[in-house]
N, C-alpha and C positions, 0 to 999 in steps of 0.2 A: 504494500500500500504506500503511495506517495505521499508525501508532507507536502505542503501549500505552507507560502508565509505567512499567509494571514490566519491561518487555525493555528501558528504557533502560541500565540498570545492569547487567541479566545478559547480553543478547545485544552483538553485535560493535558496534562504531561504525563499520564497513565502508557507506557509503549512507547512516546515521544521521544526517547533517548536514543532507541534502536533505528530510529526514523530521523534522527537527525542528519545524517550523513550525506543525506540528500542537499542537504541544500548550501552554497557557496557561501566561502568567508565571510563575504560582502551582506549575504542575506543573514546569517549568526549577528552579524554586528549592528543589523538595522530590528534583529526578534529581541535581544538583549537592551536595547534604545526604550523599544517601545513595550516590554514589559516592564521596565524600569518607571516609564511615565503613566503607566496601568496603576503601577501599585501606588506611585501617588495620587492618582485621582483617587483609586478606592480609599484612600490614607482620609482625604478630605472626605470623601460620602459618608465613611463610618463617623467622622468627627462630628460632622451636621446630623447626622440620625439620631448620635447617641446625644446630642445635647439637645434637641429637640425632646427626647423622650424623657429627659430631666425636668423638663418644663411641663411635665404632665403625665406624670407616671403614672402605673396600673398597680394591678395588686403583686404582681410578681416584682416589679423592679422595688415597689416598696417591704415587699417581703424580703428583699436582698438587700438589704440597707444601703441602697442606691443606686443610681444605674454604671457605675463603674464594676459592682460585685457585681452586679446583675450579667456585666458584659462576661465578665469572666467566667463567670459559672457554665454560661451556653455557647463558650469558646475554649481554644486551646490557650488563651491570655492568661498570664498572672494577673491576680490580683493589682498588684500594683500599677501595673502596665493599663489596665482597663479604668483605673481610678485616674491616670495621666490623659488617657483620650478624652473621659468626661470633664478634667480639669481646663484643658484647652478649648473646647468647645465652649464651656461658660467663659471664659477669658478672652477668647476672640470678638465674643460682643460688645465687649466696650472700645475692640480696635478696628475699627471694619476696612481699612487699608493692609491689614496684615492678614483678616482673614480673605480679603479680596484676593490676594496673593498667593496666601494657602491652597484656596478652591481653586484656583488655575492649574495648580498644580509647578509652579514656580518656586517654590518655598515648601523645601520640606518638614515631616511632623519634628523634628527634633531640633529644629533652625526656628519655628514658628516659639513652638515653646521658649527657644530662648530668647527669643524677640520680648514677648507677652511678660513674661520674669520681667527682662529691662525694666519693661513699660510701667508697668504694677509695683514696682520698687524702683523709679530712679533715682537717679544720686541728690541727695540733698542739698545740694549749691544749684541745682538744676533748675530755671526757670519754665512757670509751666509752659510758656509759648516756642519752646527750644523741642519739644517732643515731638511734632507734627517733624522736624529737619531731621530729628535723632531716629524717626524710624523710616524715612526714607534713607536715610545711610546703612541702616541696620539691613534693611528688605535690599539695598544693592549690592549690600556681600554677604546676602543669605540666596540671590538669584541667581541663574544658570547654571549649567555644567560646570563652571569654575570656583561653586559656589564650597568652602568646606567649613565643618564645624570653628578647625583654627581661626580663618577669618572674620567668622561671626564673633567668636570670645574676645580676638582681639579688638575689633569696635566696641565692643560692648568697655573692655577693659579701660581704652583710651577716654571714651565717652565718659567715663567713672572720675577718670583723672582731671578731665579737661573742666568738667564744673566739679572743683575744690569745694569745699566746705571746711568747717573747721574742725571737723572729725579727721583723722587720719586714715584714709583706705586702709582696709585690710589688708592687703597686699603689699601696704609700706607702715603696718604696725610691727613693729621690733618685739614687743611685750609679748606678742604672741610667738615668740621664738621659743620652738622645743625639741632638744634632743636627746633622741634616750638609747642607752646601750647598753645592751645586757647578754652575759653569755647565756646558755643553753644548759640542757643538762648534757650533752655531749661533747660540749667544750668548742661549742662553735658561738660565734655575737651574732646578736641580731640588732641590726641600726634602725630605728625610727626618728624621722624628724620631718619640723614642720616649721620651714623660716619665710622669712618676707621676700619680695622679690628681687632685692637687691645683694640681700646675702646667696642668695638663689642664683643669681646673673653670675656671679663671682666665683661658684662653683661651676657652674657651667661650662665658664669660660676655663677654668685652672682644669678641668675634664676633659675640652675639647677635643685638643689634638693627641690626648692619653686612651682615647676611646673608638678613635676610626678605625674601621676592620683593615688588618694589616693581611695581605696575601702571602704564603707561603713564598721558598726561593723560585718554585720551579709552575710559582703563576697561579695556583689551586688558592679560589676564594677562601676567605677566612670564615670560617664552622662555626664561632662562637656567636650564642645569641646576642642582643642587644643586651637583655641584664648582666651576662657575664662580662662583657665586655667593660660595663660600665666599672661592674666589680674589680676587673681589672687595673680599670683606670684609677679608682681609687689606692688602692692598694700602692700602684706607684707615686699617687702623687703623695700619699702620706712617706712612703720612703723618700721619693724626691726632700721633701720639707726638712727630713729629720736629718738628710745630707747636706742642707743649706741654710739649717735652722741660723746656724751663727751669721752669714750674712741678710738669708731675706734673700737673694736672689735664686734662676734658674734661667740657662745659659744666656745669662748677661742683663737680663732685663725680668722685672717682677712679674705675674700673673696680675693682670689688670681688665678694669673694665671698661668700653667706650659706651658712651652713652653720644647719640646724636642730637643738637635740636641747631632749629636756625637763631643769629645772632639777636634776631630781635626780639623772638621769643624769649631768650635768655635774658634778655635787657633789661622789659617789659611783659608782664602780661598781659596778651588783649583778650579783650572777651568776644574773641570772632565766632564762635561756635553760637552765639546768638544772636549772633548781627546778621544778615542777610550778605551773601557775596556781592562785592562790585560790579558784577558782570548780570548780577540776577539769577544765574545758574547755583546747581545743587553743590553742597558743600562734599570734597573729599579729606577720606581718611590723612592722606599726606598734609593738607591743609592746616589743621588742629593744631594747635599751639600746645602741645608736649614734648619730651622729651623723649627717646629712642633706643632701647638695648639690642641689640642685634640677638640676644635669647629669649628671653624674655618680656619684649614687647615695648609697650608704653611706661613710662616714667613722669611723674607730675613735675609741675613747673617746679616747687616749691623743693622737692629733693634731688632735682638736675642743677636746682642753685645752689641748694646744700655742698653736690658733689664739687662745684666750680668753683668753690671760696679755696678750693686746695688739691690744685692737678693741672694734668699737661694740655692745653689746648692746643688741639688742630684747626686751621683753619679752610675751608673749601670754597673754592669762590665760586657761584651759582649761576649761571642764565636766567632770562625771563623765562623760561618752561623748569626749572629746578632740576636743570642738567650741570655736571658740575664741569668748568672749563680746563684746559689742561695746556701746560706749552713747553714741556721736556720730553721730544723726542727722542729718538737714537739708541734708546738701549733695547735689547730682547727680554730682558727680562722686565718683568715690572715692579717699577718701585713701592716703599714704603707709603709714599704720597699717594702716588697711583691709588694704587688699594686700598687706602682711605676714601678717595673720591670715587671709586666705582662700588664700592658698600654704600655710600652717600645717595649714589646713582639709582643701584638694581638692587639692594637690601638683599641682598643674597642671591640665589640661582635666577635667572632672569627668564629662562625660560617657562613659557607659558602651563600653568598648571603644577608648577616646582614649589614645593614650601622649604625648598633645604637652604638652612641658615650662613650668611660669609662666612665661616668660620669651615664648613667643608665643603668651598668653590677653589675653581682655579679662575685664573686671567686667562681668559680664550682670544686670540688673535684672530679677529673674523676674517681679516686678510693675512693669510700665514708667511709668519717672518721669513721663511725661505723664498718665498715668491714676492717678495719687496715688499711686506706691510710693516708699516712704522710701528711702534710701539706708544702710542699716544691713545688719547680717551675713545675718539670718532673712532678705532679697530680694535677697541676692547669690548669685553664684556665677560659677567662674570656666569660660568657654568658649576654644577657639581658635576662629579666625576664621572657621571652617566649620562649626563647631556652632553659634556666633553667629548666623550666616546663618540657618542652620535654624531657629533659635526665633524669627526676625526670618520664618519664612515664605517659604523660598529657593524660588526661583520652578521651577515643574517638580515640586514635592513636593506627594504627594496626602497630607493631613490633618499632623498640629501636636502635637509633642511638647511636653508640661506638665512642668513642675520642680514640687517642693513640698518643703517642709523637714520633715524625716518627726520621731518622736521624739527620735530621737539627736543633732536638732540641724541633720544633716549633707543635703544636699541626693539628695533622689530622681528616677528621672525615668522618664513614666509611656509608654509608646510611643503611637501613633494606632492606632486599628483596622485598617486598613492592614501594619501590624507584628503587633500580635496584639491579635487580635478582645477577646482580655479583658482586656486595658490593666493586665496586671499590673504595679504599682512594681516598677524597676529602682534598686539602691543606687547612686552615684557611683562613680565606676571609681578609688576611692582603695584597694582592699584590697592590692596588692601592689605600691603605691608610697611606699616606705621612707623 
């Protein structure tokens, strides 16, 4: 019996596994598209049912002490999970922009959620007229295919910072620092801890490059999970300390943190997050007047001045498009400067759909130094080491993604035919990294 694309989505997958074989790459990747956008529409139908029958329960939903049990019981849901549908439902009432977006199916169940959270507890410094722009930002990096949970926290985060109050965020209370260690009955430790964001950045950053999987001599990728690794990484970096405890140093210079923000911001805080833009158009992420960890996200004005009264500034000098300018050619490798300004730039992998942080990118020469490309900003760009691959032509891939430095400055990237036949420029995936 033949498979058809269209009964891959609508009829059973009872047999459909044995039946798949039938149909081209190209059609797998357009059944996988459009069960994906099936399951969010159902995502929203269950969400409007089930809070519709909140508003008018029977004797069964009231016999289930609400209709979140109620769901669960005459579903495979947990409990909890059926009490989260009903919670969203009643919460999208009071936002009908977020559930307009929901019900499209633009905005998935666990991005909408954390929209509604925002909304229903925003930040205290928060004026009520700044909500209506705070979840148009929110809804533009909870939408499309690029849309990821990372994004969303990080607005949400920055949002938190940008109306101060005089509470101190949780995420830069100290008080709330806890760590605890204790052995085993087997004679192993176990580390619990719970610090603020900036003691957090600090480890990160002293982790970093203790923690990249390191490949064998003879090429064989490295085996070790992520937590092991991490383990790892710790491990040396307390030896490293206890080798250099008497200076403080490791080789040559301290484990440090950068924190990004523009001069004016630092100078000044404005209260542009409430003000309407100059131009009349929506407010972006980059825009926001905070401050920048390349691990850990957004950092408030008020503890990026903190860190300024005692440390090394950099300076970056900018474009009108917030491209940073550059005019030290001639070398192949790239500088310390450089790579200041292109972290400035692409805030880490810049390729489209990447969330991997500068700290495991290289400086990719979009015109390679062997065929005369200068080593300057307009034939930089920053990759991790798998999008590297791939512009170096990773073996198995059919056709070769082009970079170009479009007007703005800022690096574009164009897909192969293979991806799509009309090779529309893609922006660098820097829009909702803060």
């Amino acid at each position: 019996m033949s498979v058809l694309l269209s009964d891959v989505v609508s009829g059973s997958a009872v047999g459909l596994r044995g039946r798949l074989w039938q149909l081209t790459a190209a059609e797998l990747r357009a059944a996988a598209i459009e069960a994906s956008a099936e399951i969010l529409r159902l995502e929203a139908v269950r969400v409007a049912v089930v809070d519709e029958l909140s508003m008018r329960p029977d004797d069964q939903v009231i016999a289930s002490r609400g209709v979140g049990c109620w769901l669960a019981a005459n579903t495979m849901l947990q409990v909890r999970d059926g009490k989260k549908i009903a919670a969203l439902g009643a919460a999208l009432r009071a936002f009908p922009a977020v559930a307009a977006r929901f019900d499209v199916g633009d905005c998935s169940f666990d991005h909408a959620v954390l929209i509604v959270a925002f909304c229903e507890s925003p930040p205290k410094g928060m004026p009520e007229e700044a909500l209506p722009r705070c979840i148009d930002l929110l809804l533009a990096a909870a939408s499309g295919v690029e849309a990821t949970t990372t994004k969303v926290r990080n607005v949400i985060a920055t949002l938190e910072r940008v109306f101060e109050s005089d509470e101190v965020p949780p995420a830069e209370d100290v008080d709330r620092n806890e760590l605890r260690i204790a052995s085993t009955l087997n004679g192993r430790v176990v580390v619990r801890g719970d610090f603020d964001a900036l003691t957090g950045e600090m480890l990160l950053s002293a982790l970093s490059n203790l923690t990249m999987p390191t490949p064998a001599p003879d090429g064989t990728p490295d085996s070790r999970s992520a937590a092991k690794r991490t383990a790892d990484g710790f491990t040396e970096l307390i030896r490293r300390y206890l080798d250099c405890a008497k200076t403080g140093t490791d080789g040559g210079q301290r484990p440090h943190v950068n924190v990004h923000i523009n001069a004016r911001d630092l100078a000044e805080h404005r209260d542009c997050a409430a003000a309407p833009s100059p131009d009349g158009g929506g407010v972006a992420v980059s825009d926001l007047d905070v401050g920048h960890m390349p691990w850990l996200g957004p950092l408030s004005v008020s503890q990026t001045r903190l860190l300024g009264c005692d440390c090394f500034l950099s300076t970056v000098l900018l474009d009108d498009h917030g491209a940073p300018l550059d005019a030290k050619p001639g070398k192949r490798l790239v500088s310390a400067e450089q790579r200041v300004a292109l972290i400035a730039r692409d805030k880490g992998c810049a390729f489209p759909g990447c969330a991997c942080v500068p700290a495991w990118t290289d400086a990719h020469h979009i015109r390679h130094w062997a065929n005369g490309g200068p080593t300057v900003m307009s034939n930089l760009v920053l990759l991790c080491r798998s999008h590297h691959r791939l512009m170096h032509r990773k073996s198995g891939f059919v056709g070769k993604w082009e970079i170009r430095i479009g007007a703005d400055n800022k690096p574009w990237f164009i897909p192969p035919p293979s991806i799509d036949p009309g090779q529309h420029p893609r922006p660098a995936n820097t829009t909702f990294k803060t």
